[in-house]
C-alpha positions, -999 to +999 in steps of 0.1 A: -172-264-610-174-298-626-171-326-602-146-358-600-117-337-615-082-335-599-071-304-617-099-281-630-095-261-661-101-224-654-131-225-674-150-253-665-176-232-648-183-212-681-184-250-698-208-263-672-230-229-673-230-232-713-241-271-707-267-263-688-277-234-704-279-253-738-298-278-720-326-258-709-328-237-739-340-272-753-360-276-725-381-247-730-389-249-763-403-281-757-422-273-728-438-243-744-442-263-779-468-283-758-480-261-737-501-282-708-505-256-684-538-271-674-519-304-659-510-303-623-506-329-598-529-333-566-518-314-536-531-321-502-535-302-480-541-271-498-508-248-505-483-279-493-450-273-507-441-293-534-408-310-541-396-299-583-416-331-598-446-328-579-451-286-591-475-280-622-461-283-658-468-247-657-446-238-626-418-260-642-418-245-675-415-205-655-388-224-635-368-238-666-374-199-680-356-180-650-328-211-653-319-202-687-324-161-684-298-164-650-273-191-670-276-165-697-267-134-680-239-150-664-220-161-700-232-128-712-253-141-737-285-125-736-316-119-761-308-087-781-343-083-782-343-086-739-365-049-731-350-034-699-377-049-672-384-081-688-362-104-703-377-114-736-379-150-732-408-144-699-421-121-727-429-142-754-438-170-732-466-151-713-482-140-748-483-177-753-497-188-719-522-158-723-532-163-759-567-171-769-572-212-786-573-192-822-542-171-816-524-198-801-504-211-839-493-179-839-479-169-804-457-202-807-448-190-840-436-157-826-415-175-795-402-204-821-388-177-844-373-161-811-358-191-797-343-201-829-326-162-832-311-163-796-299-199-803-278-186-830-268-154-812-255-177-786-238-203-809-222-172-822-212-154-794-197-185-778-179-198-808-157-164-804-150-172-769-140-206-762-143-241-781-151-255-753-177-234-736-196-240-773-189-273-777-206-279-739-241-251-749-243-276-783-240-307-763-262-298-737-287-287-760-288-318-784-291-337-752-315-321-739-334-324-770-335-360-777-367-359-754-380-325-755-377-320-793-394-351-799-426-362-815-434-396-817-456-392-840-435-382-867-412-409-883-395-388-913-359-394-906-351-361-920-374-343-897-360-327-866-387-337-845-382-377-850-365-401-832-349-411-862-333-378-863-330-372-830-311-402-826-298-411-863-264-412-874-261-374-880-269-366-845-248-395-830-218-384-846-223-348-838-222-363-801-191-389-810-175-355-816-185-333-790-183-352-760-140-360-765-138-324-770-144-318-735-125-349-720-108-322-696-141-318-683-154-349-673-137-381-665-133-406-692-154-434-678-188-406-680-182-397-715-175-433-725-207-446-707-229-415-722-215-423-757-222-460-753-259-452-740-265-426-772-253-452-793-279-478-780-308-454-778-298-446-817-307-485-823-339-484-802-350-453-829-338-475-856-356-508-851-386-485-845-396-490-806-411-459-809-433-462-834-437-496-823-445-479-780-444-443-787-458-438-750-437-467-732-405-454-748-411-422-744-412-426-706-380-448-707-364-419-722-372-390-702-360-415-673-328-416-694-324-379-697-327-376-659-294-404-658-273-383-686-286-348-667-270-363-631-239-376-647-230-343-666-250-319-653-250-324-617-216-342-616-225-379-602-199-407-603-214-435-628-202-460-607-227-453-579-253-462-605-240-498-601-262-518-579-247-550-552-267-573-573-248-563-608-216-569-590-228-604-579-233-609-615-196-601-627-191-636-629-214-648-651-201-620-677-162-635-677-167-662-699-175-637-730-149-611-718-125-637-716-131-650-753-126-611-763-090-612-745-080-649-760-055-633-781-039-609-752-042-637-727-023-663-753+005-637-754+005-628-719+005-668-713+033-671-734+057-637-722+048-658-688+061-693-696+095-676-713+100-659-679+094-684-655+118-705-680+145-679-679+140-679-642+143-714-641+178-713-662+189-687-638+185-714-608+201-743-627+229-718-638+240-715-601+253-751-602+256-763-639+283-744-655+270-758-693+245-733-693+265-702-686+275-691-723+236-689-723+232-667-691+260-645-700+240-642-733+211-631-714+231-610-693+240-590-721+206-578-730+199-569-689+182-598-685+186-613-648+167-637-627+153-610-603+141-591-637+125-625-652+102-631-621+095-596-619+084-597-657+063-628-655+042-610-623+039-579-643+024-598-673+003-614-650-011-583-634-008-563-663-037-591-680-061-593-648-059-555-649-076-556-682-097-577-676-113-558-642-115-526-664-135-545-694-155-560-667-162-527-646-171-505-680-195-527-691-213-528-657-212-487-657-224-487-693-256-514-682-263-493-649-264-463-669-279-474-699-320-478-690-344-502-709-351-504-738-318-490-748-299-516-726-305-549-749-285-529-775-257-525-757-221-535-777-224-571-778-262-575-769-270-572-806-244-600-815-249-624-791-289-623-788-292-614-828-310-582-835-346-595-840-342-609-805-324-582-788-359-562-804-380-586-789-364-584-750-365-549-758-406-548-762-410-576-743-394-549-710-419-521-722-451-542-714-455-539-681-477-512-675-462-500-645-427-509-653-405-482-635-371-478-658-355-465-631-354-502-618-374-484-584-404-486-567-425-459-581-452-457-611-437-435-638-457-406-636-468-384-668-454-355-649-420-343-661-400-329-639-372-294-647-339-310-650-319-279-658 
């Protein structure tokens, strides 16, 4: 079931399953591309119980494993190559846990080449089925992969690995059309804020943060993947991302919203001075018969005093009802959107110019200790199963 719909669609369990199946699908494959299963955090006492981000990379990586094999079952989408006591994903991935240093290039050759045949097994099998449900296993995945595909290191923007491919124009308009395809999944507020939040991150890969603070940006991002992972995965509201504080600072923000609406509020300004004056005609017409021909013109066209006042309030309220929607979006989009990513935001880049909006950008990255999450903890090298 995907949360914060009034009426469901009968197959938004099969979209969400897909989603989060597609998701970590990704997630694997990058886990098991670097294999660290050496890094685990301290534990004390001995044989405490860990909560999900505090378990080894190695435990998080079988975890993400049995995630995908169940999601798979369930959508009917298994391996063809799946033996009948082992599925072949746990296969191929303890031949590569248990492969020697000089036989490891070719065990993750052998579980590349068999993640990339059950991906297109499952685009397949999916695309015969329902849009939808493949349209949710392709977004998940490309979400998911924005982080776990990536390699800093490589800045080919035609490489699949990069940010600049991860994030460039082809993958952003992949996601542009993905994302309204399954509008009667989510409400429209999450899609527009995830939308708006790609689009910045597809700025921060242009202007080169990450090649610029490969491991500062890095961390941002998997911080961000956790935000897009609760919002669509889990099914949080991204309004309850909006701190008190940003709400205090609503006011500071109407000045600029206000110059976006001059042209509605001119219009609205002027549909409310032509009713208050009809009004007005109305109350003279009640004792000044020169003005009648004039009412009984306007009485033609169903135009009456009650309707004139009625008009001017809904003008009114129709405006300031904008304006509250303009202003609450573009909180949602900030709470949502983490540093670096957040200085390009829509106008951001406009008003700050884009050297500058850069430069904040950086400038947010160099504390060491900086927690994107706008919390109190460290961000820790761990990375925690978000599947």
């Amino acid at each position: 079931m995907i949360l914060g719909l009034v009426a469901e669609p009968p197959d938004s369990d099969d979209v969400l399953r897909a989603l989060r199946l597609g998701w970590a699908l990704a997630e694997v494959r990058g886990r098991l591309r670097v294999p660290n299963w050496g890094a685990a955090p301290k534990r004390q006492p001995p044989k405490s119980l860990p909560l999900a981000d505090e378990r080894s990379w190695s435990e998080q990586t079988i975890e993400t494993e049995k995630i995908a094999d169940r999601l798979a079952g369930e959508l009917n989408v298994e391996s063809s190559e799946n033996p009948k006591k082992q599925s072949a994903l746990e296969m191929y991935s303890e031949k590569l846990r248990a492969a020697p240093a000089d036989e490891l290039g070719r065990a993750w050759a052998n579980v590349s080449e068999f993640l990339w045949t059950w991906d297109a097994e499952i685009q397949d099998t999916l695309a015969t089925r329902s849009f939808a449900v493949a349209s949710g296993y392709q977004l998940g995945r490309g979400l998911s992969e924005v982080y776990w595909a990536l390699d800093t290191k490589i800045t080919d923007p035609n490489n699949m690995c990069s940010a600049r491919f991860l994030l460039g124009p082809g993958r952003l308009r992949a996601f542009e059309r993905l994302l309204p395809r399954l509008s009667a999944y989510f409400t429209s507020t999450t899609l527009a804020v995830v939308q708006a939040s790609l689009t910045a991150w597809g700025q921060v890969a242009n202007d080169g943060l990450f090649e610029a603070k490969p491991v500062e940006v890095r961390d941002a991002l998997h911080e961000q993947l956790r935000v897009w992972h609760d919002l669509l995965l889990v099914g949080q509201a991204p309004e309850a991302r909006v701190r008190s504080e940003d709400l205090v600072s609503r006011a500071r923000r109407i000045r600029p919203v206000l110059r976006a609406f001059v042209p509605e509020a001119l219009l609205g300004l002027a549909s409310l001075t032509l009713a208050v004056l009809a009004a007005l005609l109305f109350a003279i017409g009640t004792w000044n018969h020169a003005i009648a021909p004039v009412l009984s013109v306007f009485s033609v066209f169903g135009v009456t005093s009650v309707g004139a006042l009625a008009k001017a309030k809904n003008s009114a309220n129709s405006l300031f009802v904008q304006l509250r929607v303009v202003l609450d979006i573009d909180l949602v989009k900030e709470a949502v959107t983490l540093p670096p990513a957040q200085f390009y935001l829509d106008s951001e880049p406009k008003r700050l110019g884009r050297a500058t909006a850069r430069e904040r950008a950086l400038e947010e990255l160099r504390d060491p200790k900086r927690d994107p999450t706008n919390g109190n903890r460290d961000v820790s090298a761990q990375r925690e199963t978000l599947s």
